[in-house]
C-alpha positions in Angstrom: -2.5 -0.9 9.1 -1.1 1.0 6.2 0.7 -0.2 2.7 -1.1 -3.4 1.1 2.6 -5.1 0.0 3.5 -4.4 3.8 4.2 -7.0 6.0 4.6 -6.8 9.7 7.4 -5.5 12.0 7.7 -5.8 15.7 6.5 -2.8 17.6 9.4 -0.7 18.7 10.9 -0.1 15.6 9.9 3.5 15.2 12.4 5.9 16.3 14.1 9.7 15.4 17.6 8.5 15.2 19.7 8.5 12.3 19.5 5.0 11.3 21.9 3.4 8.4 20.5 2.9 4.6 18.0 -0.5 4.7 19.5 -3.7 2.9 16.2 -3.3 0.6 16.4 -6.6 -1.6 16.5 -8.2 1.7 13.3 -5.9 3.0 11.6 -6.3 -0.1 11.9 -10.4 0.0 9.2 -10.2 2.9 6.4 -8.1 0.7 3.6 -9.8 -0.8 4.7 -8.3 -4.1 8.2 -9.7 -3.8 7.9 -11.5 -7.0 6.4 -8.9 -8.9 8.8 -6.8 -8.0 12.0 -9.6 -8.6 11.1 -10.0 -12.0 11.9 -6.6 -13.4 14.7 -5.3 -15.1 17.9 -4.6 -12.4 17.2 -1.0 -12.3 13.8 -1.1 -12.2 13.7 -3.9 -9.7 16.0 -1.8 -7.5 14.2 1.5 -7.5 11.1 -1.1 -6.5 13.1 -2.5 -3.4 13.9 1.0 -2.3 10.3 2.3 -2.9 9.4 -0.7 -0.7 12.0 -0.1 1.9 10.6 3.4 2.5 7.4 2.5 2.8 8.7 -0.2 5.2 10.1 2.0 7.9 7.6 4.7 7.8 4.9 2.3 8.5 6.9 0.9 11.3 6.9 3.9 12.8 3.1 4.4 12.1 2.4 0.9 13.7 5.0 1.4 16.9 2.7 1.1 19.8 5.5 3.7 21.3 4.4 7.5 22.5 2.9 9.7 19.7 5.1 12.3 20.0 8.1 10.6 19.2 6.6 9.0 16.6 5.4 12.1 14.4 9.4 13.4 15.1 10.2 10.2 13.4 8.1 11.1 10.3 9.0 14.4 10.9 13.0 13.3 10.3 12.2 11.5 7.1 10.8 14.7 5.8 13.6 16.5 6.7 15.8 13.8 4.8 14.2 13.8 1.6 14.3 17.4 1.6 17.8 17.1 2.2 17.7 14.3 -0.5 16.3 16.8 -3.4 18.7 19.5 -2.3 21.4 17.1 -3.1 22.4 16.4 0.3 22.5 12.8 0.9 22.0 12.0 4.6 22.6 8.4 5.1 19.4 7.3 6.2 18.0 8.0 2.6 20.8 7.3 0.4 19.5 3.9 -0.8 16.7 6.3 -2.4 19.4 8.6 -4.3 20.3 6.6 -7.4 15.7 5.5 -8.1 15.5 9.2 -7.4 18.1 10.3 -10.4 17.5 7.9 -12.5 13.3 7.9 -12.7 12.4 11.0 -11.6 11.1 10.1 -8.7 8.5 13.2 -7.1 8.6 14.8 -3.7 5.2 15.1 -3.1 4.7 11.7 -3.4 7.1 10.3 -0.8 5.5 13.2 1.4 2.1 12.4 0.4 2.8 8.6 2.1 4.1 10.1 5.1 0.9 12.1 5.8 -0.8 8.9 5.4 1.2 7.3 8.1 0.6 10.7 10.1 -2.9 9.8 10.0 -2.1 6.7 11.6 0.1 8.0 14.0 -2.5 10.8 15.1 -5.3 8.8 16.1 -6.3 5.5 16.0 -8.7 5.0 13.2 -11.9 4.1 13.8 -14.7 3.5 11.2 -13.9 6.9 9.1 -16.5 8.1 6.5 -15.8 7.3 2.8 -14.2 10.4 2.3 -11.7 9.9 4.8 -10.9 7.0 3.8 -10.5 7.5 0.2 -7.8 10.1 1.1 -6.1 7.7 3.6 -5.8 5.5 0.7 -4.6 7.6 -1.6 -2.0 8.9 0.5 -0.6 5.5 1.8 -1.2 3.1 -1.4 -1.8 5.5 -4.6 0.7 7.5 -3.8 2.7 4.3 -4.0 1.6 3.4 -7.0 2.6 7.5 -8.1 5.9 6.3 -7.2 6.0 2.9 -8.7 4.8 3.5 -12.4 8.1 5.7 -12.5 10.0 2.3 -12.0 7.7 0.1 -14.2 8.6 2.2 -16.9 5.1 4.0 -17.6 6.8 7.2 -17.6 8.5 8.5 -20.6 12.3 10.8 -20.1 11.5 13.6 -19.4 7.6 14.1 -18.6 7.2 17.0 -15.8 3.6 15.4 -15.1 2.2 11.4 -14.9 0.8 10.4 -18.5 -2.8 10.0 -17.8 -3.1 6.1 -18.0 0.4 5.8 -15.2 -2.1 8.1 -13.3 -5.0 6.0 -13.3 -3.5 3.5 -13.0 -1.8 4.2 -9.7 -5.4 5.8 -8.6 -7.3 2.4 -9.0 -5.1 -0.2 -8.4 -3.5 1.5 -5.1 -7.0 1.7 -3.9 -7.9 -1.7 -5.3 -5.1 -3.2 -3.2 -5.6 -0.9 -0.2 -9.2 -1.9 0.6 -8.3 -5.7 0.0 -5.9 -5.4 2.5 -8.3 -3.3 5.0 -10.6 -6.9 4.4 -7.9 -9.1 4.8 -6.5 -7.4 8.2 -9.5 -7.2 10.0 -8.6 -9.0 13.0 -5.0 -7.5 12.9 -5.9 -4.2 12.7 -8.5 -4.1 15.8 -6.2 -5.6 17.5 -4.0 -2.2 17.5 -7.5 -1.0 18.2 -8.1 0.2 14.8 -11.2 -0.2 12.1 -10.9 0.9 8.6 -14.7 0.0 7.8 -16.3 3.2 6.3 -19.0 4.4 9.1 -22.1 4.7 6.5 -21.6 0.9 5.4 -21.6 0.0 9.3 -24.8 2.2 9.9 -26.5 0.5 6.8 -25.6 -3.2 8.2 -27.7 -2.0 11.1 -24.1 -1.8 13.6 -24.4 0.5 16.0 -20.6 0.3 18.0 -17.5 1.7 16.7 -15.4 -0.8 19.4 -13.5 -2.7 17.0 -13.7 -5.8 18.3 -17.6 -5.5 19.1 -18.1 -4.8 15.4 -16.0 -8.1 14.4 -18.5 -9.9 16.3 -21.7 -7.8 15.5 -24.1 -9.8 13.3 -24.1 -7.5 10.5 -20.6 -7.3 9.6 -20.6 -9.2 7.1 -22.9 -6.8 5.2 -20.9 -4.3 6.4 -17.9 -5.8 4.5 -19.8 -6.5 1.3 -19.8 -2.2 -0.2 -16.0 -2.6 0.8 -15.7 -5.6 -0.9 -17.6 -4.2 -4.4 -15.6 -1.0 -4.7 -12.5 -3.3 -4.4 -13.5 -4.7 -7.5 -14.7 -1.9 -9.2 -11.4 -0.3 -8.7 -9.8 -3.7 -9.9 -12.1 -3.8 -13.2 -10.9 -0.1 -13.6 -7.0 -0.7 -13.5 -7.7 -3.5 -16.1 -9.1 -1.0 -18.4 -6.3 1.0 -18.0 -3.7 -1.7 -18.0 -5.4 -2.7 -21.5 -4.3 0.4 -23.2 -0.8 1.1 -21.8 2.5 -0.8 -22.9 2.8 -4.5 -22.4 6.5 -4.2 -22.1 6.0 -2.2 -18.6 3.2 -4.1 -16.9 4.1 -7.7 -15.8 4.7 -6.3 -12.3 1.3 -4.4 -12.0 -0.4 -7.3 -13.6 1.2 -9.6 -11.0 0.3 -7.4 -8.3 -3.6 -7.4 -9.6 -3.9 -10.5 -9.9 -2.4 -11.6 -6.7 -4.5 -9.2 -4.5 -7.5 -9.5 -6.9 -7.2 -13.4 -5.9 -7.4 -12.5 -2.3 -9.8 -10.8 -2.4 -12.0 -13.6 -4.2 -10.9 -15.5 -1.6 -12.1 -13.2 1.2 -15.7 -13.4 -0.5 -15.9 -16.8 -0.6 -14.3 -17.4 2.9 -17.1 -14.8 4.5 -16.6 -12.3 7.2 -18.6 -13.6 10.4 -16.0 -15.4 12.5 -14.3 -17.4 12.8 -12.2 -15.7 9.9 -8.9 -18.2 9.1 -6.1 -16.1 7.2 -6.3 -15.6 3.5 -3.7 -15.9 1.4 -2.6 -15.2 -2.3 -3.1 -17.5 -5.0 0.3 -18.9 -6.3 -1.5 -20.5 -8.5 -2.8 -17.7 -10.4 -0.2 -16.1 -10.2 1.7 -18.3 -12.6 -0.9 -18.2 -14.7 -0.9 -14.1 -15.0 3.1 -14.8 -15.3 2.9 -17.1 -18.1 0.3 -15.1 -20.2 2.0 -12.2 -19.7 5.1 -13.5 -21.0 3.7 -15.7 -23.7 0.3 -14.1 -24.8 
């Protein structure tokens, strides 16, 4: 389990092949963020897609259920392509990120910085990590997203050589905000791949004493395990509305979509509980509008 927007892909997608540029609008259309996304300007909307479509096939490869190996030489190849990419040698597996590149100055390190998220994936499978090591796999996979993505909101002025401090916070709260919602919301998933992104102390607090993932799913105190999870979600949501309070209108309808939706998931995760049996959670369309319609009228 990786990227927040990210839905699923059958395993066996991962592979070291060249492979031809994704159709991203059509990529994109599956993300929980679609509409956040959609409604931006054309260029902005299409560096979006592409940022999407990266992230896309890298976490494929992170969730193929195929031999290690060949999956870090997958990763391996998409860090050989964007270095390619910033040479100015457009391999055809990367050219749909060429023109978001150019034209918003999009950074290296960050691309590289999801990939070694994906690594982490990829290397072992996670299994109740301390705090610490799970802050930095969520900067990697979702900050560093957001690093990306406040190029394309338009957060970033022509010709800045660093992130203005609010695009950087903003990316730092709200990629976490969104990760750990989506670490509650993919519970079941994500054991099922034999995985378990609950920080260790908060299980040793609630009094569980297994890392087996699907033995803590059905451990008594998992629900208080949850709850720590749960409260730095929404501290890191209150944050990025600070933030968002003091940047430009004009270049936040898609963040404040993208709060808003995950921020109502979450709400809905709190009030739907953690013991099983835990029936899927979705976004509130509902609210969504809503954000949409203030944003556009307030």
């Amino acid at each position: 389990m990786s990227l927040s927007p990210l839905s699923r892909s059958p395993a066996g997608t991962g592979g070291a092949q060249d492979l031809p540029p994704p159709p991203t609008s059509g990529i994109a259309s599956k993300s929980s963020f679609y509409l956040a996304m959609r409604i931006l300007e054309p260029p902005r909307r299409d560096a979006m897609f592409a940022i999407y479509a990266f992230c896309r096939a890298v976490d494929d490869i992170a969730d193929d259920e195929g031999d290690r190996d060949e999956r870090r030489a997958a990763l391996d190849k998409w860090r050989f392509d964007l270095d390619e990419l910033y040479a100015g040698r457009i391999r055809p597996p990367v050219a749909f990120l060429a023109e978001p590149v150019r034209r918003f100055h999009l950074d290296r390190a960050d691309f590289e910085a999801v990939i070694d998220g994906m690594q982490m994936d990829v290397d072992e499978d996670i299994c109740a990590p301390d705090w610490e090591k799970l802050d930095l796999y969520c900067d990697r996979v979702a900050s560093a997203v957001g690093r990306l993505s406040v190029h394309a909101f338009g957060l970033v002025p022509d010709g800045a050589t660093e992130l203005p401090t609010g695009a950087k916070l903003l990316a730092y709260h709200l990629g976490r905000a969104l990760q750990l919602t989506n670490i509650l919301r993919d519970l079941d998933e994500d054991a099922a791949r034999g995985r378990l992104y609950l920080p260790r102390e908060t299980l040793e607090d609630a009094g569980v004493d297994t890392r087996a993932p699907h033995a803590v799913l059905a451990h008594p105190g998992l629900p208080r395990a949850c709850e720590p999870v749960l409260q730095r979600a929404r501290e890191h949501y209150a944050q990025a509305d600070l933030v968002m309070a003091g940047l430009p209108k004009s270049a936040l309808k898609a963040p404040v979509m993208m709060s808003v939706g995950y921020h109502s998931i979450l709400d809905n995760l709190a009030a739907r509980g953690f013991a099983p049996p835990r029936p899927p959670v979705h976004v509130s369309r509902f609210k969504l509008l809503v954000a949409l319609l203030r944003h556009l009228f307030s």
